[in-house]
C-alpha positions, 0 to 999 in steps of 0.5 A: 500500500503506498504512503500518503503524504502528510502535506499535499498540494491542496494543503499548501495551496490552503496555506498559500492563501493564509501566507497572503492574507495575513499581509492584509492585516499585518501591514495596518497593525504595523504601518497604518497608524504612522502613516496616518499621523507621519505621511498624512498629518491627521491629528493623534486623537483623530487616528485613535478615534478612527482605530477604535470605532474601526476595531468596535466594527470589525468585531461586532460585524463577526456574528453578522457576517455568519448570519449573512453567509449561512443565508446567502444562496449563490446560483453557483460557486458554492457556499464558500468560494464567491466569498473568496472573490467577493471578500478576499479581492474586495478587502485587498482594494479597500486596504490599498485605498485605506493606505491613500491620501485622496486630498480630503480636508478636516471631517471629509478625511477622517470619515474616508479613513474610518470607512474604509478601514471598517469596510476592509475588515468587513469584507475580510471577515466574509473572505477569512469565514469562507477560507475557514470554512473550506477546511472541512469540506478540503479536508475530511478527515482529522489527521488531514485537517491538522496538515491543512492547519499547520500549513496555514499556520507555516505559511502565515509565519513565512508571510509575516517574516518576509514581511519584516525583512522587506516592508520598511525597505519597499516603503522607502523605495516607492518614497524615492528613497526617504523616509515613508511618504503617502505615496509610497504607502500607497504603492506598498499596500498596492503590492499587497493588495495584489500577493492578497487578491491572488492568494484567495483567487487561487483557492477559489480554483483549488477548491472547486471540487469541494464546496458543492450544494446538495439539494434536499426536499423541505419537509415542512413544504411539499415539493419545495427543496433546500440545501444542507445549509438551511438553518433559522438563526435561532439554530445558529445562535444554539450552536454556539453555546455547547459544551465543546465550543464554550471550553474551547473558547475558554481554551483558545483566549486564553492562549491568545491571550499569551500571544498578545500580552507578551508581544505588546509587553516585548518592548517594555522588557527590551528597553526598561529590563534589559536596556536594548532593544537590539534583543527585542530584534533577536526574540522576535526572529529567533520566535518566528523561526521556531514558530515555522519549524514547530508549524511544518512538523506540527502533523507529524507529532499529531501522529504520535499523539493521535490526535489534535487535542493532545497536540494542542494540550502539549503544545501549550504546556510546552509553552507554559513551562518555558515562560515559567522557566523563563520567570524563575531561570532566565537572569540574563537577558540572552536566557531569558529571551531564549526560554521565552522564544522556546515557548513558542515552539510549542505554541505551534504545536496548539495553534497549528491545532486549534482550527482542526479542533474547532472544525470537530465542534462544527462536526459535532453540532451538525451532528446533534442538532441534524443542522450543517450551520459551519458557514456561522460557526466558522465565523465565530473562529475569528472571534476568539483572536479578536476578544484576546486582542482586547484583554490583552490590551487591558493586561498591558495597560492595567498591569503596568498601571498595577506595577507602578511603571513610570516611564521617566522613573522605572524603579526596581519593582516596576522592572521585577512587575514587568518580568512578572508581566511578560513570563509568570502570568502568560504561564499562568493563562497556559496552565487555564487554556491546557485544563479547559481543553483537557475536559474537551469532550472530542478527539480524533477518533469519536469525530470520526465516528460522528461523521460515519454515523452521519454519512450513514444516516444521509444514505439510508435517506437516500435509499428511501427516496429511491424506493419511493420513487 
């Protein structure tokens, strides 16, 4: 019998999409807020504004856009893949416009800044559901479900490292050669809206095979049909408060949590602690590469585990126990970045994971409740970075508040509260995400299980039909 390969094209072409997408994002959280107030000249209160009504959209919009895909019926395409086109390619156009300066004055240029940023965002949850959503319909079963996360999560990783290497470069190319302009901003969110609009046209074509509409007759109504998506939004909302996806949710903010809090604390270790910020260069690569070699062989310790709970469980107590190591043992700053980029080894093991796992929550549901509701529960995938985004920023904020830390007179308990910060704390949100999912009640095995009893059940349907008939 020959071998199956762990990563197949199909696989890397799903990752290929994240490697692009993820510049999408990446270049407004890196240069978006210094373009508007360095080469545009909008006032400091007025970016921040447009930031936070712009974040308060993008989250709200979440849950609206599962309603809105669940519902829409395409003649053709498919549940998912119209969205890659229309979300994926019109998010690209609406990033490059949100990056240019059309001569608007006072109210009329923060008003086009705030729309377009909010519309980006809009659009991208509707191609970032779809491209989610894909998954379970890419890859069946759950060891290849974990292949296809890991090579979203490898390639995510290899975007935003070839990011950091050539964005300031490309920049002040397009400027002529100085400092960032608006026109050269421009130009490199055109770049960028080009590498995002291929990387989801291309899906759009891999994937065609896979996302198809089964008609099914209406019970209710005699001789009308449906599709498997047809669902009230009473249904939808009931999927999200079962058992599995609460503890996964619980699980997966908590070690998003540690993501954000540790990278938005970074800078203060690096300059206030350890006084160079030449290190903070080192961990943020050192990081990045592991997080790409641990992202590649995530499957292959998947197989050894047998399944992607337990991957997730191991990779986040890795994690756990290098920031922990980090807090007791790292006295130097070369130790201690060290044990911290370490963590995040392991955190490729659970983040490569974590879509595979909330793809058998979506099994599970369809499942119980006899309702495929995935293009909804997907959209919920992008909740959970989006609710550790703002704990994060309050664990940043308030605990430096609650250490005392003043930037013109950093004391030695301000110093030691920071090491606490950035270690000891995130080792204790990775100790909450491991047990939560330690009484995750689905593994490998029974969501095979589940998807057998449910293709049974869709044939002795279908034999009944036919006898009908």
């Amino acid at each position: 019998m020959e071998k199956k390969s762990i990563y197949s094209l199909k696989s890397i072409r799903y990752g290929v999409t994240n490697g692009f997408s993820t510049l999408l994002t990446t270049v407004a959280s890196t240069f978006w807020a210094i373009f508007l107030t360095s080469a545009v000249g909008l006032e400091t209160a007025v970016m921040a504004t447009v930031l936070t009504i712009g974040s308060l959209a993008d989250l709200i919009s979440i849950p609206i856009v599962g309603v809105v895909m669940q519902k829409t019926k395409f003649k053709k395409g498919g549940k998912y893949r119209p969205w890659l086109v229309i979300g994926g390619v019109g998010a690209a156009l609406l990033r490059w416009l949100s990056f240019t300066d059309i001569g608007l004055t006072g109210m009329g240029r923060a008003i086009w800044f705030a729309g377009t940023y909010i519309l980006t965002y809009l659009l991208f949850n509707f191609a970032y559901t779809a491209f989610t959503g894909l998954l379970p319909l890419m890859a069946k079963d759950p060891r290849e479900r974990v292949a296809f996360s890991s090579a979203r999560v490898m390639l995510n990783s290899v975007g935003k490292f070839l990011f950091s290497l050539t964005s300031v470069a490309l920049i002040s190319a397009f400027s002529g050669g100085g400092e960032g302009s608006s026109f050269g901003y421009s130009m490199f969110a055109l770049l960028i809206a080009v590498l995002v609009s291929f990387g989801f046209i291309q899906l759009f074509f891999a994937s065609k095979e896979y996302d198809v509409i089964e008609s099914i007759s209406d019970e209710k109504r005699i001789g009308k049909m449906k599709d498997q998506y047809d669902a009230t939004i009473w249904e939808m909302l009931k999927s999200s408060i079962t058992k599995p996806y609460l503890l996964y949710l619980i699980s997966a903010v908590a070690k998003a949590c540690i993501f954000f809090s540790i990278m938005g604390l970074a800078a203060y270790y690096y300059n206030y602690v350890v006084g160079d910020m030449s290190k903070l260069t080192l961990f943020l690569s050192l990081s990045t590469f592991l997080m790409i070699i641990g992202s590649f062989i995530t499957p292959f310790v998947n197989k050894v585990l047998k399944g992607g709970r337990n991957t997730y469980i191991f990779g986040v107590s890795i994690f756990g126990i290098c920031l922990a190591l980090a807090y007791f043992l790292g006295n130097t700053a070369m130790s201690f970045t060290v044990l911290l980029a370490l963590g995040y080894f392991g955190y490729s093991f659970a983040h490569a994971s974590e879509v595979a796992i909330f793809t058998m929550i979506a099994d599970y549901n369809e499942w119980k409740s006899g309702k495929n509701v995935k293009p909804f529960m997907m959209s919920l995938f992008s909740l959970t970075p989006k609710i550790a985004t703002t704990v994060g920023a309050a664990i940043v904020g308030f605990g430096l508040v609650g250490i005392g830390f003043d930037a013109e007179n950093v004391t030695a308990d301000a110093i030691s509260g920071i090491r606490i910060l950035i270690s000891l704390l995130p080792a204790v949100f990775a100790a909450i995400s491991a047990i939560a999912l330690v009484f995750f009640p689905l593994t490998d095995q029974k969501v095979t299980q589940l998807q057998n009893e449910m293709e049974e059940k869709k044939q002795a349907t279908q034999i009944k039909k036919e006898e009908i008939v």
